[in-house]
C-alpha positions, 0 to 999 in steps of 0.5 A: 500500500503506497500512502503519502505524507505532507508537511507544508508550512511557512519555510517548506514543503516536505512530503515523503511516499511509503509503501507499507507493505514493503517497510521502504520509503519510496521518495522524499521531495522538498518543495517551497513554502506553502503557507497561504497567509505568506503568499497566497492560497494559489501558490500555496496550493500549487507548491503542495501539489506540485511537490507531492507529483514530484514525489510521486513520479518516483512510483506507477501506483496510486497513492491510497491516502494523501496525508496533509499537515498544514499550519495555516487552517483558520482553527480548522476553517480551512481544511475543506479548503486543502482537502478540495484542493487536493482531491482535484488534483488526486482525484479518487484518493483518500485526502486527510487534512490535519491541522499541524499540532494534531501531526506534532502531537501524533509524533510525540506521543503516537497514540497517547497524550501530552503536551507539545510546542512548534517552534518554526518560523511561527509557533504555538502549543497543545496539549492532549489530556484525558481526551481534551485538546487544549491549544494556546497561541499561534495567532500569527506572526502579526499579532502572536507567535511568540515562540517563534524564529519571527520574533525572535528575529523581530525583537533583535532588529528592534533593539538594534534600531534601538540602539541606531536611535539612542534610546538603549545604551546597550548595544552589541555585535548583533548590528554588524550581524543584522547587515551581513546577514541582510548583505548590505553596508547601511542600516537604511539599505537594510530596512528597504530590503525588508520593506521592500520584499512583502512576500518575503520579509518574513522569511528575512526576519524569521532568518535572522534569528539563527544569527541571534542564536550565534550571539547568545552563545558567545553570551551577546547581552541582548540576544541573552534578554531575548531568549529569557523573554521567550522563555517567560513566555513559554512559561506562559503557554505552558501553564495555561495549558496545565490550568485548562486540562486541569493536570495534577501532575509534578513532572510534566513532558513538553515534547518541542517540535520545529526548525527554530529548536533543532537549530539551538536546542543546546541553548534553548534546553537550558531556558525551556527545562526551567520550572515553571511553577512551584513544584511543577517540573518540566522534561523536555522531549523532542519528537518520535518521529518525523511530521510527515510520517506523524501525518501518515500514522494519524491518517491511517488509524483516526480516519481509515480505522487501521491498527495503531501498533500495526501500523507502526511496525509498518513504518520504514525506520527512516521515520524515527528519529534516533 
């Protein structure tokens, strides 16, 4: 049985084509971003399809379930939306269209329950409870995302602005950074490079945050402060989650999901494992396996009714992270 699975978001798509049967990955694609809110629903869409037919010209069969994860979904308003897309376009396939923090949870916690963050360009959290699912945040990198590579990178270039103003007295290397990074020799250059690519400023700003990272390891002041503020409101995410599923317990799992954590999980760790109440300890785990397999698994047994434990003995080991 040849199945697909889809993880489109703000920086990539990425899909992957499993044959089951044989335990193999048949193909991986990388296509572009795919987030609507960035550039558009038409292109969103035609970068998911034409990723996953790249995909799957790698294979003669036909796929018996497309397996989507998608971050941009309106709180679930727009999953019909996805999934007509993909029917057009895949006609007589199965098509499941998940929200993107139901996928993270299925990879941290394949058939169980636990809390869970994405840390990516954007971000929010979840949590699953007692059959209860909870989620805080991701309101969007205009209004929220507080976790997320986009305010990281946003914050820093605030300070450095700041700083260019005179109203901070704490600068740092962050600002030769920011114009290495943008390629240029002129602050001013630098903000009309950001102002002038809509499409794409949040991917510029959302970059930067990778420099600020480097910064906070050499223990750049600002870049430390940025970071102590985002713990604080992970902290924040957190509790909330425990006071609306009502968790009783000392020692609490976060499994963290996203290209922001991979990149700086060395640093990240050391903030994100703090307490976060009295007597409330936190673990910090990472997921299982990868979102495209989640999606797969999540597919197969909440929609087609397949056994849970089966299908994770068919998954190729390729899937799990070790």
């Amino acid at each position: 049985m040849i199945v697909v699975g889809v993880d489109a978001g703000a920086t990539k798509t990425s899909v992957i084509v499993i044959d089951l049967d044989g335990k193999k990955i048949i193909s991986r694609t990388r296509g572009g971003p795919a987030n609507p809110a960035s550039i558009g629903w038409d292109m969103a869409i035609k970068t998911i399809v034409d990723t996953i037919r790249s995909a799957l010209s790698s294979t003669n069969e036909k796929p018996r379930i497309i397996a989507l994860s998608v971050a941009y979904t309106g709180w679930g308003k727009y999953l019909s939306k996805y999934r007509e897309a993909l029917l057009k376009a895949f006609p007589s396939t199965e098509i499941a269209v998940l929200p993107d923090d139901l996928a993270v949870l299925t990879t941290c916690y394949p058939g169980g329950e636990g809390l869970a963050c994405i840390m990516g360009t954007g971000s929010h959290c979840v949590g699953l409870y007692h059959g209860k699912t909870v989620r805080v945040g991701g309101w969007g990198h205009l209004l929220n995302d507080e976790l997320g590579a986009y305010r990281i990178g946003r914050d820093a270039i605030v300070e450095i602005l700041k700083c260019i103003d005179g109203r901070s007295t704490t600068c740092s290397s962050l600002y030769n950074s920011f114009l290495q990074y943008i390629g240029v020799d002129d602050i001013y250059d630098a903000i009309d490079k950001i102002y002038s690519n809509p499409s794409l400023s949040k991917t510029i700003i959302a970059g930067f945050a990778r420099e600020v990272i480097k910064a906070a390891r050499n223990n750049d002041p600002i870049a430390l402060r940025i970071l102590e503020n985002l713990y604080n409101d992970f902290r924040e995410h957190i509790i909330a989650l425990i006071n609306r599923l009502s968790m009783k317990d000392a020692s609490i799992n976060v499994c963290i999901y996203g290209g922001l954590f991979r990149g700086a999980k060395d640093i990240l760790a050391k903030y994100l494992a703090k307490p976060v109440n009295d007597g409330i300890g936190i673990n910090i785990i990472e997921p299982k396996m990868c979102v495209e397999c989640g999606v797969i698994v999540y597919a197969l047994t909440k929609i087609l009714g397949y056994d849970l434990e089966e299908v994770l003995n068919s998954i190729p080991e390729e899937c799990y992270y070790t």
